[in-house]
C-alpha positions as a printed Julia matrix, in Angstrom:
495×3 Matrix{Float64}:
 126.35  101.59  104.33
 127.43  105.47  103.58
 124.86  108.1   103.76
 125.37  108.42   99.44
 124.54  104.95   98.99
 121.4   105.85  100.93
 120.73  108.54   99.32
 120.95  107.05   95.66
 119.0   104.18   97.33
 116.03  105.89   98.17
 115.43  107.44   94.63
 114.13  104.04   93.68
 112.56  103.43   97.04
 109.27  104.71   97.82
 107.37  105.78  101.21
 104.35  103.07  101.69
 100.76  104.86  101.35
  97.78  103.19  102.5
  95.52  102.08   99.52
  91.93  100.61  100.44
  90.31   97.89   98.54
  87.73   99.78   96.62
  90.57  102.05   95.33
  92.89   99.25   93.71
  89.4    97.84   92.37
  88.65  100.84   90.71
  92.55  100.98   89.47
  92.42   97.67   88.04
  88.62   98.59   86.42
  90.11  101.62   85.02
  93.31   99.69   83.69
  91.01   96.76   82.44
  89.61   99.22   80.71
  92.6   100.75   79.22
  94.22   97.6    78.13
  91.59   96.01   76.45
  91.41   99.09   73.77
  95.01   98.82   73.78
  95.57   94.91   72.76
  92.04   94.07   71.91
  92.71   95.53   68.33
  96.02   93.56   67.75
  94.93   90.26   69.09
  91.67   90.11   67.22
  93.85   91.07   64.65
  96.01   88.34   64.66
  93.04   85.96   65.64
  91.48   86.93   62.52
  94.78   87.1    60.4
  94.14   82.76   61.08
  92.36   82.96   58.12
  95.1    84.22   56.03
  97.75   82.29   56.91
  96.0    79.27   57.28
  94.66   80.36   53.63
  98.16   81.31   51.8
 100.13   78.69   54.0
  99.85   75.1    53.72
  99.96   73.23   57.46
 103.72   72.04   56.46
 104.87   75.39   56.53
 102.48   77.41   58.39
 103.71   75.15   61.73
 107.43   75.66   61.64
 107.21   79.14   60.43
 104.31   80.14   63.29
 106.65   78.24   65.89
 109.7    80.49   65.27
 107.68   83.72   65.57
 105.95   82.6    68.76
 109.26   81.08   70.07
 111.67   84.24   69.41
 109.53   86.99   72.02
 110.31   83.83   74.63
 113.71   83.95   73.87
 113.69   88.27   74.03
 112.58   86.89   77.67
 114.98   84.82   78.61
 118.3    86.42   77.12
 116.91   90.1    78.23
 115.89   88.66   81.7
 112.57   90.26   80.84
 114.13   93.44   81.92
 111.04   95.29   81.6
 109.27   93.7    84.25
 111.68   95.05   86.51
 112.61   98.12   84.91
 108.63   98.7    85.88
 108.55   97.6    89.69
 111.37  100.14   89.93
 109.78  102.8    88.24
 106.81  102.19   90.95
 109.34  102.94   93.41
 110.07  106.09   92.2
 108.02  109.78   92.61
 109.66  111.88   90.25
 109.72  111.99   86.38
 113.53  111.96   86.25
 113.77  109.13   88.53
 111.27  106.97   86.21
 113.37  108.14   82.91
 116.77  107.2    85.04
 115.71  103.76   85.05
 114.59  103.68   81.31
 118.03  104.53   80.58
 119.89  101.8    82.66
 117.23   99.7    81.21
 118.92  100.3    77.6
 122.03  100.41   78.97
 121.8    96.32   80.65
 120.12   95.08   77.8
 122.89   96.48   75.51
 125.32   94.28   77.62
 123.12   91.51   77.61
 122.41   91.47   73.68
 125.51   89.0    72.79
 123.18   86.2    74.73
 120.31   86.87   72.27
 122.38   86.43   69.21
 123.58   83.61   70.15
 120.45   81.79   70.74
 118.77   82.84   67.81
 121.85   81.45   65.9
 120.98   78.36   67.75
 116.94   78.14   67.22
 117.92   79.29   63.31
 119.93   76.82   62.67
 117.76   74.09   64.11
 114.98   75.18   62.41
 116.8    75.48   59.02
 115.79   78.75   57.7
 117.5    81.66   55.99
 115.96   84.13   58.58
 118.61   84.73   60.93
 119.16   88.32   59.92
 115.11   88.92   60.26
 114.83   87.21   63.16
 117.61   89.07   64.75
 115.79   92.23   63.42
 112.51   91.05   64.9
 113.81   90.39   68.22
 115.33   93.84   68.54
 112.28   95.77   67.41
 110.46   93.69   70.05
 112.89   94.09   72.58
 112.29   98.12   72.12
 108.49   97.57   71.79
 108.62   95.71   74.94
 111.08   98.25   76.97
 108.82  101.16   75.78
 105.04   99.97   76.62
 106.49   99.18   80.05
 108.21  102.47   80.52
 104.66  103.86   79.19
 102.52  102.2    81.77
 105.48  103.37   84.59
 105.07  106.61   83.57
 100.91  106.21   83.68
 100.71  106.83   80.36
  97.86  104.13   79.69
  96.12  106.33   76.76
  99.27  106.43   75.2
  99.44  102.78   75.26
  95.89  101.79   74.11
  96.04  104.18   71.49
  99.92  103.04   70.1
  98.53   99.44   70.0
  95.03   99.93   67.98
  97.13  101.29   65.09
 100.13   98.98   65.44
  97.71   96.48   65.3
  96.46   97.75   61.84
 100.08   98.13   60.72
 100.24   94.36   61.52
  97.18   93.55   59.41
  97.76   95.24   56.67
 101.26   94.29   55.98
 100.52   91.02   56.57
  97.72   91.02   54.3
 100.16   92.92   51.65
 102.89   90.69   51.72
 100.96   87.41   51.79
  98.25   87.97   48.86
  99.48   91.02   47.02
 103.2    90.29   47.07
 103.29   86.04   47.8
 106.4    86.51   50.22
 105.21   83.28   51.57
 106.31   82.44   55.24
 108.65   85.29   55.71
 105.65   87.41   55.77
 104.46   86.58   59.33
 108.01   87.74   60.66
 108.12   91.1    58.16
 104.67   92.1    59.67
 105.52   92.22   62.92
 108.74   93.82   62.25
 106.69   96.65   60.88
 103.88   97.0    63.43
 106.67   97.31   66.23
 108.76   99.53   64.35
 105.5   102.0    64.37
 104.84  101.18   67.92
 108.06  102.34   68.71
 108.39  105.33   66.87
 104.75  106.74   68.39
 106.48  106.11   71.48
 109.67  107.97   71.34
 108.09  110.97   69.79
 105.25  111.32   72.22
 107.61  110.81   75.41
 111.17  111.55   73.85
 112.64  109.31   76.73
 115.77  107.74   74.29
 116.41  110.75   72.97
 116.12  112.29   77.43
 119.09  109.67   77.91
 122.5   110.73   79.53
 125.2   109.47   79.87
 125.37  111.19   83.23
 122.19  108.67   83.87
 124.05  105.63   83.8
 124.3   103.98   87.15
 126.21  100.67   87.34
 125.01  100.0    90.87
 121.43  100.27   89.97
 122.18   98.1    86.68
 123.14   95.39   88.92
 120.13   96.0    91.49
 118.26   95.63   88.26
 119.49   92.75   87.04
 120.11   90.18   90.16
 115.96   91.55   90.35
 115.23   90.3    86.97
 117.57   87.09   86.28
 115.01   85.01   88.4
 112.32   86.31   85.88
 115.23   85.16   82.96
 115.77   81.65   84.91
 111.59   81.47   84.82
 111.19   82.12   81.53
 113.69   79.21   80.38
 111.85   77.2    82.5
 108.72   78.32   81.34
 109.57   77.51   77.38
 110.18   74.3    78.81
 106.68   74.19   79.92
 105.07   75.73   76.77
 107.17   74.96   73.29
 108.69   71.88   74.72
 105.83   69.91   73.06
 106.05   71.61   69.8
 109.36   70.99   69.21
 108.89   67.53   70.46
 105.55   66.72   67.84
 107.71   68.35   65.37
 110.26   66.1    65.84
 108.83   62.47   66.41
 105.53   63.03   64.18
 105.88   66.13   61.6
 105.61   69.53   60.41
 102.17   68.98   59.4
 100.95   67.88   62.69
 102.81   70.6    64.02
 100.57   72.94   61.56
  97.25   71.43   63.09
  98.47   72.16   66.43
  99.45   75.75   66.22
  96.09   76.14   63.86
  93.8    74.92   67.43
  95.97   77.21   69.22
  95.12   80.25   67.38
  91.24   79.54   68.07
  92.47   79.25   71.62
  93.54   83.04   71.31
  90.55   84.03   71.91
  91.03   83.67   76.16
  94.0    84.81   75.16
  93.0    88.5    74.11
  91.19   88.64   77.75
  94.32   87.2    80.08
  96.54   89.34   78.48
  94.25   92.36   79.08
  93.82   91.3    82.57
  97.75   90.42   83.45
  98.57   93.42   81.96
  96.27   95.16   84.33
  96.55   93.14   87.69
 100.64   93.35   87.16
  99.98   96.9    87.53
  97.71   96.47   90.75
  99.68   94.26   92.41
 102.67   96.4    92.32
 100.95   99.25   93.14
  99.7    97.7    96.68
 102.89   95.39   97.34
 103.02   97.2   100.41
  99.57   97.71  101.56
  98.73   95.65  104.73
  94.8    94.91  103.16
  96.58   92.91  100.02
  96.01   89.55  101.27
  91.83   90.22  101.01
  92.54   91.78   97.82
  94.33   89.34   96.42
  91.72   86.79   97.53
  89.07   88.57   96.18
  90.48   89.36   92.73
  91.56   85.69   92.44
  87.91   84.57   92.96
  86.75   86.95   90.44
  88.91   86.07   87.85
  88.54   82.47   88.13
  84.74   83.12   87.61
  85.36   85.42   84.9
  87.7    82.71   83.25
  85.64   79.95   84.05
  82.66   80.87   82.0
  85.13   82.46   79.1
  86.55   78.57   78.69
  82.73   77.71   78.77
  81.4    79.89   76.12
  84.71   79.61   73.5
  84.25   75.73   73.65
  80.7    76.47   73.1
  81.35   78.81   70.53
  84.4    76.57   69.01
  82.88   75.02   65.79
  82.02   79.01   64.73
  85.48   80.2    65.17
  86.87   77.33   63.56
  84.65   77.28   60.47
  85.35   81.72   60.25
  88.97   80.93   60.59
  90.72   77.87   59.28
  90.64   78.48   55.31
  92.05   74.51   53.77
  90.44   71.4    54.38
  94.19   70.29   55.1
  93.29   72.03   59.09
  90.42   70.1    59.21
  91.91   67.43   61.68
  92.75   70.62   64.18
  89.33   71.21   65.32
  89.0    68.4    68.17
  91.92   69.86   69.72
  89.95   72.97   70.51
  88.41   72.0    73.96
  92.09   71.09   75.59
  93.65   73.68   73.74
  91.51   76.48   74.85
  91.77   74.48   78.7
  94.88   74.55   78.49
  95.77   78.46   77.64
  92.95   79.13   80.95
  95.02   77.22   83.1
  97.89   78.72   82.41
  96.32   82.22   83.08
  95.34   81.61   86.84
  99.0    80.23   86.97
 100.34   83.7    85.35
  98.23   85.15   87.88
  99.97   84.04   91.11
 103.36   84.35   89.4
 102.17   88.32   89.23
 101.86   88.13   93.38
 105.49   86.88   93.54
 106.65   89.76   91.46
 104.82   91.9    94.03
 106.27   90.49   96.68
 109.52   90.67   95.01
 110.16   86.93   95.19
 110.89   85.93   91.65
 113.74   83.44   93.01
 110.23   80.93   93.46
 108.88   81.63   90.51
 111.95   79.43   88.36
 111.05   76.46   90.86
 107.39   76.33   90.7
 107.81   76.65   86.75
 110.0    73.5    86.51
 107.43   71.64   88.54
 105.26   72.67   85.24
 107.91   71.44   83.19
 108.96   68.11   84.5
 105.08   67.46   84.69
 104.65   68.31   81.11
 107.43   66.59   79.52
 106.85   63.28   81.4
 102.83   63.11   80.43
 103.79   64.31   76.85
 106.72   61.37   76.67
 103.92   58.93   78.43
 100.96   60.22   76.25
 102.15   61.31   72.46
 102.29   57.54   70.57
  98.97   56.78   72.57
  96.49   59.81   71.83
  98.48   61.49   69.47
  97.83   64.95   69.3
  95.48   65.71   72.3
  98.74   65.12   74.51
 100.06   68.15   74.28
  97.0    69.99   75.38
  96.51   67.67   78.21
 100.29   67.05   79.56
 100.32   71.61   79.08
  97.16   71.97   81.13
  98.51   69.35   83.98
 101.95   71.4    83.81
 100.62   74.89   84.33
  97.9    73.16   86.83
 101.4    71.7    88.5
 102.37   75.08   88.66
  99.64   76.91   90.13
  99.48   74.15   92.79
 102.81   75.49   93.82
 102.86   78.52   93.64
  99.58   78.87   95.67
 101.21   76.94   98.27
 104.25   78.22   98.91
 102.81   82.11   98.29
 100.97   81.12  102.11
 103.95   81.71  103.44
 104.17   85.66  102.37
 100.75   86.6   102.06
  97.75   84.7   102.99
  95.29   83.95   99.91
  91.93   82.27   99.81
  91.06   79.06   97.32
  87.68   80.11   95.49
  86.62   76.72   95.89
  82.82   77.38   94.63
  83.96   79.14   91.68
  86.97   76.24   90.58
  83.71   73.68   91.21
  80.91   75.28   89.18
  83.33   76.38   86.17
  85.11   72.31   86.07
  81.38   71.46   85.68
  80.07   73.56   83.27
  83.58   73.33   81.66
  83.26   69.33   81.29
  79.85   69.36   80.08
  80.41   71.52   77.59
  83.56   69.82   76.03
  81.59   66.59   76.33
  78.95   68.28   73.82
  81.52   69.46   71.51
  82.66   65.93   71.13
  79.85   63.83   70.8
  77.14   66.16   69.49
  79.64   67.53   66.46
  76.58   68.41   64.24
  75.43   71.38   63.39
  71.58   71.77   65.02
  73.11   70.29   68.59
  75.93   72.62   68.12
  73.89   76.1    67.5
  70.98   74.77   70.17
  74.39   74.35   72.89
  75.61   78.31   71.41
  72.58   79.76   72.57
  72.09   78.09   76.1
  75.74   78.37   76.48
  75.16   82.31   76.02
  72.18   82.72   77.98
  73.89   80.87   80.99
  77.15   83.19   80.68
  74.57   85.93   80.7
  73.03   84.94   84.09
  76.61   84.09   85.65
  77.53   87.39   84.92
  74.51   89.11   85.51
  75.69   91.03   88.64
  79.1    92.27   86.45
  76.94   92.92   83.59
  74.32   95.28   85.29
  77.19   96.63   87.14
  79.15   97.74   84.4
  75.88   98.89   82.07
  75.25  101.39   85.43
  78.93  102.74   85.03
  78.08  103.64   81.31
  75.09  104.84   81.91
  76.6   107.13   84.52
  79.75  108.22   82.19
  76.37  108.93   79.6
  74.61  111.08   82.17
  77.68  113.64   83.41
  78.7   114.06   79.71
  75.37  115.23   78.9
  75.36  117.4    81.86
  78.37  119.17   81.39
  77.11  119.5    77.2
C-alpha cells in the first residue's frame, strides 16, 4: 500500500483513547437525555395523532394507507444501504471538522448513485398497493432520506442540542399539518404522507442553515475510494434491512392479503398503542448507537456492554409491565370509532412484541461497533424464517394475535443469535435475574388484561402496577431526582 493511500486512510481512522466505564455511562446519561427532548415531542405526537386518524379514517383505509408510510422509511433503508449509519461510524473516526463534513459530502454523493434503486421499488410497493401516490411517495422518501443523512451528520458532529431542538418543532410541524389537512381541509389518506413531507422539509432546512454543511460541499471533496469504503461498510446494513422487512411487514402484507384491509386497520391501530415503548427504544438506540461507537475500541467494553444490557432489560421489562397495565387507558384516549374496537386484545402481544425487538436492536448496535454488519443480515433471516413459518402455521387458527406472537418469536430468534455468535468478539453477560423477574411480572399482567377486562379490576391493577414500577426503579429514580437536585443547587449558586 503507498504512503498516499495511508495517508488518505488515516483521515477516517482514529488513534484509540482509553474511556472508563463511568465516563461512557455518563455519555449515554447525557445523550439519553438529549434524545428524549429530541423525539419525545414527535413520537407522542404521532401517538396522540391515533386519535385523528383513527377518527377521520375508517379501519379500511387507515390500514393500507398507515402501511405505506411505515413501509417507505424501510425501503429509504434498504435502497440507501442506511448510509447514515455508516456515514456516522466514519465520522467517529475522524478529529477534524473538515474530515467529518468530507464524509457528509461522499455521503450525498453515494446516495445520489444509489437513488435509481429507490425509484424503482417504490414503483413496485405503489403499484401493489394501488394508489395514485407515487409522485408523493417518491417526494416523501427523499425528504426523509435528507432528514435522515442530516440528524446523523448532526449527532457526528456532537451537535445533540441541535438535534433535540430541530425535532420538538418538526414534531409540531407534523401535528399541525396533519391536523390541517385531515379536519380543516378533508384530504383524506394522503394527509398522513403530506404531513410528514412537511415536518422533514422543516427539519431539514433548520439543519442546513444552522451547520451550512450542503452548501460546505466540494467537488474537490469527492473521494471515490472512500465512497466505496463506505458502501461495502453499509450494504450489510442494506442486506439487514431487507431481511429485517421480512421480519416486520411480512405479516402485514400477508393479513392484508388472505383476511383484509380492515383487519389490517385493527392491527396497525394496536400497534400505535404499542408506540408508546416505542418513544423510549428509540431514545435509547439512538443514544447507545452513539456509546457503542464511541468505545468500539476500548478494552473495558465487554463489562460495559454487560452492564448496559442488564439495565436496559430492567428498564424495558417494567416499561412492557406498566403499558399493558396502562393499555385499556391508552386505548380508550386514542382509538376514536367503535369500528377499532376489536384492536384492543392485541395490545399485550403487540406491545411484547415491539420490546423484544428492542433488546434485539440492541445487540445489532454491538455488531455495528464491532464493525461486523456482514452477521447482522444472517441473524435477521433467522427472525424471518421464524416469523413467516409461525405466521403461515398460526393466522387461520388465532387470527389476528399471530402476528404479534410469530413477530415476538422472530425478533426473540434473532436476539438468540446474535447474542451467541457476538461471544465470539466480545464477551457479554445474560442478565438472567432481570429476563426472569420482568417474564413474570410481564405474564401476570397480560393475564389480568385478559380476563379481568372491567373497569374497577383494571384501575385497582393501574395503581399496583405503578407503585411496583416505582419500587423497581427506586434506586434510578432517587438517583436521577439527586442529579436534578444538584443541576438546581449550582444554578442557584452561580445566580
Amino acid at each position: 500500500m503507498s504512503k498516499n493511500s495511508n495517508k488518505n486512510r488515516s483521515s477516517y481512522i482514529r488513534d484509540p483513547r482509553p474511556i472508563t466505564i463511568n465516563q461512557s455511562n455518563r455519555a449515554l446519561i447525557y445523550r439519553v437525555v438529549i434524545y428524549f427532548l429530541g423525539n419525545i415531542c414527535s413520537k407522542l405526537i404521532t401517538f396522540l395523532l391515533t386519535r385523528l386518524q383513527t377518527g377521520a379514517l375508517e379501519p379500511a383505509i387507515f390500514g393500507p394507507t398507515n402501511l405505506l408510510v411505515t413501509t417507505l422509511p424501510q425501503l429509504v433503508s434498504i435502497c440507501f444501504f442506511e448510509i447514515w449509519a455508516g456515514a456516522l461510524r466514519f465520522m467517529y473516526d475522524g478529529e477534524k471538522e473538515e474530515e467529518k463534513h468530507k464524509v457528509f459530502t461522499n455521503t450525498i454523493v453515494a446516495s445520489i448513485i444509489l437513488s435509481p434503486f429507490f425509484f424503482l421499488a417504490v414503483y413496485f410497493l405503489n403499484k401493489s398497493q394501488k394508489t395514485p401516490f407515487y409522485f408523493e411517495l417518491i417526494v416523501m422518501g427523499v425528504v426523509y432520506l435528507l432528514d435522515y443523512l442530516y440528524q446523523f451528520t448532526v449527532r457526528g458532529l456532537g451537535r445533540n442540542k441541535l438535534f433535540a431542538i430541530t425535532g420538538i418543532v418538526a414534531s409540531f410541524v407534523l401535528g399541525i399539518s396533519q391536523y390541517i389537512f385531515l379536519n380543516v381541509l378533508h384530504w383524506g389518506a394522503i394527509s398522513l404522507i403530506l404531513s410528514v413531507v412537511a415536518a422533514s422539509t422543516v427539519s431539514i432546512l433548520i439543519y442546513e442553515i444552522s451547520t451550512r454543511q450542503l452548501i460546505k460541499c466540494r467537488l474537490y471533496e469527492i473521494d471515490f475510494i472512500f465512497i466505496k469504503t463506505l458502501l461495502r461498510f453499509s450494504f450489510p446494513l442494506a442486506v439487514n434491512a431487507s431481511a429485517f422487512v421480512a421480519l416486520t411487514k411480512f405479516n402485514e402484507f400477508y393479513v392484508q392479503r388472505n383476511v383484509d384491509n380492515n383487519a389490517l386497520g385493527l392491527l396497525a391501530a394496536a400497534n400505535k398503542i404499542a408506540m408508546v415503548v416505542n418513544i423510549f427504544i428509540t431514545v435509547f438506540s439512538l443514544a447507545w448507537q452513539e456509546t457503542a461507537f464511541s468505545i468500539s475500541s476500548d478494552e473495558n467494553r465487554s463489562i460495559y456492554f454487560s452492564q448496559t444490557l442488564r439495565n436496559y432489560v430492567k428498564l424495558l421489562g417494567v416499561g412492557v409491565y406498566i403499558m399493558i397495565a396502562f393499555g385499556q387507558f391508552f386505548f380508550k384516549i386514542l382509538i376514536n370509532r367503535q369500528e377499532y374496537a376489536d384492536a384492543y386484545w392485541l395490545i399485550p402481544l403487540s406491545i411484547l412484541a415491539v420490546a423484544i425487538s428492542a433488546i434485539s436492536n440492541f445487540m445489532g448496535h454491538i455488531y455495528s461497533a464491532e464493525k461486523r454488519n456482514d452477521q447482522l443480515f444472517y441473524s435477521t433471516v433467522v427472525g424471518a424464517v421464524v416469523n413467516l413459518i409461525f405466521m403461515l402455521l398460526l393466522l387461520s387458527r388465532i387470527g389476528l394475535q399471530a402476528a404479534n406472537i410469530s413477530l415476538a418469536l422472530g425478533f426473540t430468534a434473532t436476539f438468540v443469535y446474535r447474542f451467541l455468535r457476538i461471544q465470539k468478539t466480545v464477551i457479554i453477560q445474560l442478565p438472567k435475574r432481570e429476563l426472569f423477574i420482568s417474564v413474570i411480572g410481564i405474564t401476570l399482567n397480560t393475564i389480568i388484561f385478559y380476563a379481568l377486562p372491567s373497569k374497577p379490576f383494571v384501575i385497582g391493577n393501574m395503581v399496583v402496577s405503578a407503585v411496583v414500577t416505582c419500587y423497581v426503579l427506586r434506586k434510578e429514580l432517587m438517583a436521577l431526582l439527586a442529579l436534578v437536585l444538584r443541576k438546581n443547587i449550582k444554578l442557584t449558586k452561580k445566580e
